[in-house]
C-alpha positions in Angstrom: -120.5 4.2 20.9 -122.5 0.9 21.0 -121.2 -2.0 23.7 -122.0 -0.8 26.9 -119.5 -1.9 29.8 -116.9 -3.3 27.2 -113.2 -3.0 27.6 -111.4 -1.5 24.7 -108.1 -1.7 22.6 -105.2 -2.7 24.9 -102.3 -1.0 22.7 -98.1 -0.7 24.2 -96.3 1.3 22.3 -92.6 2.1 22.9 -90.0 4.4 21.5 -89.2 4.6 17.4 -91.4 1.9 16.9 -91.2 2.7 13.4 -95.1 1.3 11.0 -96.8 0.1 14.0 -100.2 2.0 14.6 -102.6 1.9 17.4 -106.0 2.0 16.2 -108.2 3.5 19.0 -111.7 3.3 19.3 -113.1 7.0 21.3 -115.4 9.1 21.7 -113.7 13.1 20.6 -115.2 16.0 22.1 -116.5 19.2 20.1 -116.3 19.1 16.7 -115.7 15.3 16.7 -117.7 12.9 16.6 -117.7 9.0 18.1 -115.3 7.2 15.2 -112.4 5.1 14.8 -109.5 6.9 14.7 -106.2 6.1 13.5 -103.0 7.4 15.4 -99.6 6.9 14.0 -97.4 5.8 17.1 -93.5 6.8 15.6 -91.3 8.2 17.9 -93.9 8.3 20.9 -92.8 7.6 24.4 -94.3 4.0 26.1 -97.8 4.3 26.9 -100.4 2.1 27.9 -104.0 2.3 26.6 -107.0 0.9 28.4 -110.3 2.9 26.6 -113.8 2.0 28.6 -117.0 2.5 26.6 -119.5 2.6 30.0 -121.6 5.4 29.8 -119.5 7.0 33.0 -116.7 6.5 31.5 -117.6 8.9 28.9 -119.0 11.2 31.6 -115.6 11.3 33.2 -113.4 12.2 30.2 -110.7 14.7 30.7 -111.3 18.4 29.6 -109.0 20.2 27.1 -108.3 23.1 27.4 -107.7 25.6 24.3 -108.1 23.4 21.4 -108.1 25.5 18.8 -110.9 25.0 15.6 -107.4 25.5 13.3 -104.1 27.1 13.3 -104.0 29.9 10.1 -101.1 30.8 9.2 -99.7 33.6 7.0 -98.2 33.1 3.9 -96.9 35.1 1.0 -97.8 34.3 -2.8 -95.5 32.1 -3.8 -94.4 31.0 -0.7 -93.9 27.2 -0.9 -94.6 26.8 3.1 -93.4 28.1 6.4 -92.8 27.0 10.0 -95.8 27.4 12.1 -95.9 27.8 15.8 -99.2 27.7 17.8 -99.8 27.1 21.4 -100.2 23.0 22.6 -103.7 22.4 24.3 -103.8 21.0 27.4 -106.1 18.7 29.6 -107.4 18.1 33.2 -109.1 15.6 35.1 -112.8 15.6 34.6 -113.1 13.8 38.2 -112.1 15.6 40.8 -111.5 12.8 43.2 -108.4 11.8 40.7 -106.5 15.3 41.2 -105.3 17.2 38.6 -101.9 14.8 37.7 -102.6 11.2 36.0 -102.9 12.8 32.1 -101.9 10.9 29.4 -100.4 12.4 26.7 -99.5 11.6 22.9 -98.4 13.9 21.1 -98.3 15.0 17.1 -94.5 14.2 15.4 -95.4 17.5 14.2 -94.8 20.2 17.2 -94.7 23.7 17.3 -92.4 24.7 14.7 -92.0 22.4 12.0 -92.1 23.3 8.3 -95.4 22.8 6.9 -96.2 22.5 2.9 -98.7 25.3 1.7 -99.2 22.5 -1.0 -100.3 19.9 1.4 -103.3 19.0 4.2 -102.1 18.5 7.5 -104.0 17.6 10.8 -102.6 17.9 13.8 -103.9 15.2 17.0 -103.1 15.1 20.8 -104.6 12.5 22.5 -105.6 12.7 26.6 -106.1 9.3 28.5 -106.8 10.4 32.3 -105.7 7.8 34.7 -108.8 6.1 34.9 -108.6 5.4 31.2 -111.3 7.6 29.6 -109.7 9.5 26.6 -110.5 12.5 24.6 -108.8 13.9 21.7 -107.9 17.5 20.4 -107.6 17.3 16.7 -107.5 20.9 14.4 -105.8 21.6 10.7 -103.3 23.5 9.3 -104.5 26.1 7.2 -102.2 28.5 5.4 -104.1 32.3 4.7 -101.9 33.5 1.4 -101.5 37.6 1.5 -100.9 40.2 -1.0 -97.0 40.8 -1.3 -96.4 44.3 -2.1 -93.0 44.7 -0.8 -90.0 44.4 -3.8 -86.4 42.5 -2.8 -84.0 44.2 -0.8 -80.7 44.6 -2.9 -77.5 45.3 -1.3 -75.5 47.2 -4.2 -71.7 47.4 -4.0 -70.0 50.7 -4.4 -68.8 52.3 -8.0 -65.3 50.2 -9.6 -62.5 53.0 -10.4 -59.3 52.0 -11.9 -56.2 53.4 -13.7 -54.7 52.0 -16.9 -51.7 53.3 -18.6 -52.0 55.6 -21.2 -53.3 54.1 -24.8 -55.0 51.0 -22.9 -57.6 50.9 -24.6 -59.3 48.4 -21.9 -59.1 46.2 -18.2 -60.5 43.3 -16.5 -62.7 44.3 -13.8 -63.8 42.5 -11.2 -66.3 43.1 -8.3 -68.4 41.4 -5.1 -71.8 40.8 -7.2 -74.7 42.1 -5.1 -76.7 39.6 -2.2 -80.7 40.4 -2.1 -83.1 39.2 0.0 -87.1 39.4 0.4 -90.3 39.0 3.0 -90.8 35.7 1.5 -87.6 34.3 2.3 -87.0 33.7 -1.5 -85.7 35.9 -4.3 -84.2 35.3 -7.5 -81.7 36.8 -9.5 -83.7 37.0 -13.1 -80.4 38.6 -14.8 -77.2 41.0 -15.0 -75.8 43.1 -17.9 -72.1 42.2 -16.8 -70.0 39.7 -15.0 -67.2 40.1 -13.1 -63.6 39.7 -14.0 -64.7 40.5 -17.8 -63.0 43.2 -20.2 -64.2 47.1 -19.9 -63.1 49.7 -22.3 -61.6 53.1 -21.1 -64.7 55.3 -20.3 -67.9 54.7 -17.4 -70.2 51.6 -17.8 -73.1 51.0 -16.0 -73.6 47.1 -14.4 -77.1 46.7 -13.6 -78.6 43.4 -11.4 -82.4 42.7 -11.3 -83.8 40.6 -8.8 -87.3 39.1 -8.7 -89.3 37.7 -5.7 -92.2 34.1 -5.8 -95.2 37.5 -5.9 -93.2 38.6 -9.4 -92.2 41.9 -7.5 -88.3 43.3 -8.8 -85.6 45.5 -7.6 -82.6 46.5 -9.7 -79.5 47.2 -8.5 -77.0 49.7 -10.6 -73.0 50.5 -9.8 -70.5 52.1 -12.4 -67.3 50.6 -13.6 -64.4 53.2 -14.4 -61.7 52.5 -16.7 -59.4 55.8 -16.5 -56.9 56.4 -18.8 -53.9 57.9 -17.7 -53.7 61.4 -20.2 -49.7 61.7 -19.4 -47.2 59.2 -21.1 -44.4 59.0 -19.3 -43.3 55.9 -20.0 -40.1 56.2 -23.0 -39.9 54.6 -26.2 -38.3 51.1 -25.9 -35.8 50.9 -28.4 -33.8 46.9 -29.0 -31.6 45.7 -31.5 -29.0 48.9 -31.1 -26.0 48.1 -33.1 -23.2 47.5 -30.1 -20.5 49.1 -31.7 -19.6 52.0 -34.2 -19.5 51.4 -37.8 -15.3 52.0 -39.3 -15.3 52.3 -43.2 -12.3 53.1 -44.8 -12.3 55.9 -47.3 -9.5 57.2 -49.5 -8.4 61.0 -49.0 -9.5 61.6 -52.9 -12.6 60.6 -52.8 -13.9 62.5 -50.5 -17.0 60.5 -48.4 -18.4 57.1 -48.7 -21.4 55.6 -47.8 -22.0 53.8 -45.4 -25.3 51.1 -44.1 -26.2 49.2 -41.0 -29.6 47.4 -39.9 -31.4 50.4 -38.1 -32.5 49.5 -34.5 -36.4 48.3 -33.3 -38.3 50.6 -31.3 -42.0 50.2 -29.8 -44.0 52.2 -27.4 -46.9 52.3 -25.2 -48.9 54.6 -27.2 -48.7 51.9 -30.4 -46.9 55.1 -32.5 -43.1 56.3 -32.6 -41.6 58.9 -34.8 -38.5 58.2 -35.8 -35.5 60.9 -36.1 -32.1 59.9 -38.2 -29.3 61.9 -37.6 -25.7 61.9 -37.6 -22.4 63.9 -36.7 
């Protein structure tokens, strides 16, 4: 960095000071080298900046300590992104007439933790002012390492459906709690189902199949019976309506012997759909 014994950027920066940037002229350690960097100042605690440019100055930086090259995480195929975790560097005091307290601090928005896009570049930056004003900064990248999924969904089926209908029913409504799934990914899909709930079975056994599918194209089915059982006893009776309420008089003369005789015969239905009919009389 040219300007020997200059003074840099002055820069105050309070909380939520939402757009403003300080732009910082340093000189970053390792694998950075002497440029003008830009750091966004949003939601960063009040901080003053006072960067020298004297050659001892930039003898007495502070050391960081565990600045990692980059932070790889694992991801499956698929995977949209993940929350990543590392461990924050640190820094001391390069002189050892200042002590070890007196670091400065700024932090990334981004800590430990925060949901990352796999479909993005991100940089994470803390930045170390000792308290004699020489600064350093730890700067790495987020780097997402995608793996081979080979394990399928996890399906949780419910148990087999068994009901009762009366005798001749030829079908029921069934209804059910539909299957949950869930995968290493932390995403699954349901790709289809042969049945719905609450929808019309016949008497007999039918298999309801789910298949679920996870972001690597892996599936797992899921299969349950529904039982419509027909009861093989009737004993429900024959409903019989319009009875006639009252005995039928005709009047017939001693000579002739009989007469005939008509009414409207009564309506009967039953469960089975067929009724034989008897006539008789006495």
């Amino acid at each position: 960095m040219e300007g020997k014994g200059k003074v840099g950027l002055l820069s105050i920066c309070r909380n939520h000071c939402i757009g403003l940037l300080a732009i910082i002229s340093v000189v970053i350690q390792s694998r950075i080298t002497s440029a003008q960097t830009v750091f966004p100042t949003d939601d960063l605690t009040t901080t003053k900046f006072l960067f020298t440019t004297t050659e001892q100055g930039l003898s007495l930086r502070p050391i960081i300590v565990d600045c990692p090259e980059n932070v790889s995480w694992p991801i499956l195929m698929g995977q949209l992104g993940a929350n990543v975790n590392w461990t924050e560097p640190t820094a001391v005091q390069r002189n050892e007439s200042l002590g070890s307290d007196g670091i400065f601090v700024i932090r990334p928005k981004e800590g430990p933790g925060t949901y990352f896009s796999a479909a993005e570049t991100h940089v994470i930056r803390y930045l170390f002012q000792s308290s004699d004003a020489n600064v350093i900064v730890c700067e790495f990248p987020i780097l997402f390492n995608v793996l081979e999924d080979t394990e399928e969904p996890d399906v949780d089926c419910p148990p087999d459906v068994n009901i009762n209908v009366p005798f001749n029913q030829p079908f029921d409504f069934v209804s059910w709690s539909e299957p949950t799934a869930t995968d290493n990914s932390g995403v699954v899909y349901l790709v289809g189902s042969s049945h719905s709930p609450n929808t019309a079975f016949p008497v007999g056994v039918t298999n309801v199949t789910y298949t679920y599918q996870d972001p690597s194209g892996l599936t797992n089915s899921c299969t349950f019976s529904v039982a419509v059982i027909s009861n093989e006893l009737d004993t429900v009776p024959p409903n019989i309506t319009n009875c006639p309420d009252r005995d039928i008089t005709v009047i017939a003369l001693s000579s002739e012997g009989g007469k005939n005789v008509t009414w409207r015969p009564p309506d009967v239905t039953d469960n089975s759909g067929n009724v034989t009919h008897f006539v008789g009389h006495r």
